[in-house]
C-alpha positions in Angstrom: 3.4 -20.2 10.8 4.8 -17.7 8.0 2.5 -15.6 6.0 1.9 -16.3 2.7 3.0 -13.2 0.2 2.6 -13.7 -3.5 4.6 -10.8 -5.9 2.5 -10.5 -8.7 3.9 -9.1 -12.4 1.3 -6.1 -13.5 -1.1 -7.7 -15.8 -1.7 -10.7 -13.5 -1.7 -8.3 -10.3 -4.0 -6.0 -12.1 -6.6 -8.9 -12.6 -6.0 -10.3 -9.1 -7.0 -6.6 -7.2 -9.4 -6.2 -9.3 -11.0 -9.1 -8.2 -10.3 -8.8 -4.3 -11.2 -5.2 -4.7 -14.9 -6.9 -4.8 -14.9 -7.8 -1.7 -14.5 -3.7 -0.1 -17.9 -2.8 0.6 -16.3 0.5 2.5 -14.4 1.2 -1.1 -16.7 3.8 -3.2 -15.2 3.1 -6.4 -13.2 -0.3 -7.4 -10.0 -0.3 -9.4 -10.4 -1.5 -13.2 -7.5 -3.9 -14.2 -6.9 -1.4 -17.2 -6.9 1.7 -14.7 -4.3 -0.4 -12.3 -1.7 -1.2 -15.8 -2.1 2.1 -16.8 -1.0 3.9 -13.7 1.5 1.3 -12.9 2.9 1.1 -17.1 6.3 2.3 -17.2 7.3 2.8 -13.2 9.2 0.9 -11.0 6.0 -0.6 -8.2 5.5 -4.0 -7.0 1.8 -6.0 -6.0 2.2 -7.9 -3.2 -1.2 -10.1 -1.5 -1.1 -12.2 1.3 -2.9 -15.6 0.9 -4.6 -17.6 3.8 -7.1 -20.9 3.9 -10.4 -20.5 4.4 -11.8 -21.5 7.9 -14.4 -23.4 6.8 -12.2 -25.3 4.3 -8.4 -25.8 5.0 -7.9 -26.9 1.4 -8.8 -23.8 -0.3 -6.1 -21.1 0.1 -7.8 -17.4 -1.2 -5.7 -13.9 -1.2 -7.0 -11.7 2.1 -5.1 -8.8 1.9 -3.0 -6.7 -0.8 -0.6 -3.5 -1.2 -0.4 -2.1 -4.4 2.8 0.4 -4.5 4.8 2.6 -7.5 7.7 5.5 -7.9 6.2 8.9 -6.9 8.4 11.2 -9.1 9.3 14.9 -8.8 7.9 15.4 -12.5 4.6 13.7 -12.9 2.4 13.6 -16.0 -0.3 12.3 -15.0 -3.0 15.1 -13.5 -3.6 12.7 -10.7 0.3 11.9 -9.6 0.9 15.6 -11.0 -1.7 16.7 -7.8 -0.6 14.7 -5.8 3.1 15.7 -6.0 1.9 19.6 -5.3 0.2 18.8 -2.5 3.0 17.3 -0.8 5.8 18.8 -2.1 6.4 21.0 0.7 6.9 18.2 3.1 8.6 15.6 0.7 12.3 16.2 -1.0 11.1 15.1 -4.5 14.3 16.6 -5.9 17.0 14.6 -3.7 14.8 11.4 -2.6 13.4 8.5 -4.2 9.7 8.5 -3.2 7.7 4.8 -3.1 3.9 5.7 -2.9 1.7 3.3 -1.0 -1.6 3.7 -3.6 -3.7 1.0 -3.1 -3.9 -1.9 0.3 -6.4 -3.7 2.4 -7.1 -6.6 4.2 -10.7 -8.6 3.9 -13.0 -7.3 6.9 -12.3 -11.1 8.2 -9.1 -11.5 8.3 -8.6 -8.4 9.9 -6.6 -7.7 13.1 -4.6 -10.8 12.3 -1.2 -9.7 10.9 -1.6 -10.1 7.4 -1.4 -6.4 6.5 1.5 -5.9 8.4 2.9 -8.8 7.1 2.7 -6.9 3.4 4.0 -3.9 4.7 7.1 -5.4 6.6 7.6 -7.3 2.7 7.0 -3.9 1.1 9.8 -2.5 3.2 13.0 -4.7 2.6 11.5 -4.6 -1.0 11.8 -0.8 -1.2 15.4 -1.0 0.5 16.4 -3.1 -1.8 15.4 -1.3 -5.1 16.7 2.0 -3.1 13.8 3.8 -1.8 14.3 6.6 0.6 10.8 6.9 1.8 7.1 5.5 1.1 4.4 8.1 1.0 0.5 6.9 2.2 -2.4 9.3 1.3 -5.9 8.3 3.0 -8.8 9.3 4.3 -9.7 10.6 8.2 -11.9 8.2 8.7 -10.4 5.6 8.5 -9.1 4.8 11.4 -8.0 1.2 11.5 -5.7 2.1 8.6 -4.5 4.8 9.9 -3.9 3.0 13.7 -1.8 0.3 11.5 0.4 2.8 9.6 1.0 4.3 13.1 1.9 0.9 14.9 4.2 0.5 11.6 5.8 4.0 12.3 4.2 6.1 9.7 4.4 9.8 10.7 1.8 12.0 9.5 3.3 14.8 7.5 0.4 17.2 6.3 -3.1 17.2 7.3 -5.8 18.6 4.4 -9.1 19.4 6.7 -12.6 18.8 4.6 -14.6 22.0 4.5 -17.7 20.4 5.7 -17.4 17.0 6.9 -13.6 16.2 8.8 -14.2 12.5 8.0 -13.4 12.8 4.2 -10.1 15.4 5.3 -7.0 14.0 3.7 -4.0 12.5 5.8 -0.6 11.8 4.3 1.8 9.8 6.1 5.6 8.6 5.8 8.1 6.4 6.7 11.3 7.1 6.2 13.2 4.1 5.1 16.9 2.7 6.7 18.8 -0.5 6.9 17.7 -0.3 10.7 14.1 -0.5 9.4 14.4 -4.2 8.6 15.6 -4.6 12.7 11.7 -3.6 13.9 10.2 -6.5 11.1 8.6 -9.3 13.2 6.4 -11.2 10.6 7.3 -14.9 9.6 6.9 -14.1 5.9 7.2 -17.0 2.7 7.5 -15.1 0.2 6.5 -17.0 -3.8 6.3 -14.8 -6.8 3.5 -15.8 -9.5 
């Protein structure tokens, strides 16, 4: 059976992960619709969520996982991108590449383990190759581990490592995969793709 992948345009993907984001408990802080547009406003990204039928009821199909992605350029703005940029810059060739930065993705604690997050990525991919995207560039966390085993089954290489002055859980990992034609050969997910 494929996986079901929705491409959202940014108003309605803004409302949609701004609903799933409800159901993170391990998320401090939730994503405002607004917040989502504005960052997104004016940059090439793409919302992609993954969409399965409940257990208990066949009939009712509900989005279980998402990736929220946009252009990471050389000369950011924003204070957020703008730090973000500096902090990588000496491992990423802003200059000479066109950088895809994986901001926001999860997969309900439930429908975990069961392909639907590498099913996004894989779509995320051949979408990136497509719009000409040398690389895609994942900040997180230390401690999360299950994201960071998945980026590593998905060939993400980590590329800096920022260590937390007092607790290495909360130390900041960035991670990349650099993106080829070839890429599309190691994709293994039945995928239907729909756009909304």
């Amino acid at each position: 059976m494929a996986y079901q992948i929705k491409e959202y345009p940014l108003q309605q993907g803004a409302l949609e992960i701004q609903y799933i984001e409800e159901y993170f408990t391990e998320f401090p802080r939730k994503k405002s619709a607004t917040e989502i547009m504005d960052r997104l406003n004016d940059r090439t990204s793409l919302i992609l969520m993954a969409e399965a039928p409940l257990p208990e009821d066949p009939s009712m199909v509900v989005p279980v996982s998402f990736k929220v992605l946009h252009e990471l350029r050389d000369n950011e703005s924003d204070p957020k991108m703008f730090d973000l940029v500096e902090r990588i810059r000496d491992v990423v060739d802003f200059p000479n590449k066109k950088v895809l930065y994986n901001w926001l993705g999860a997969t309900r604690r439930d429908w975990r383990g069961q392909g639907f997050f590498r099913a996004l990525s894989e779509q995320q991919e051949e979408w990136a190759l497509d719009e000409g995207f040398d690389e895609i560039v994942v900040k997180t966390k230390n401690r999360y581990y299950d994201m960071r085993g998945t980026l590593d089954h998905l060939r993400y290489d980590v590329i800096k490592f920022e260590p937390h002055p007092e607790d290495n859980q909360e130390s900041k990992v960035y991670m990349r995969k650099r993106l080829a034609e070839r890429v599309r050969d190691d994709h293994r997910s039945p995928r239907k793709l729909s756009r909304s």
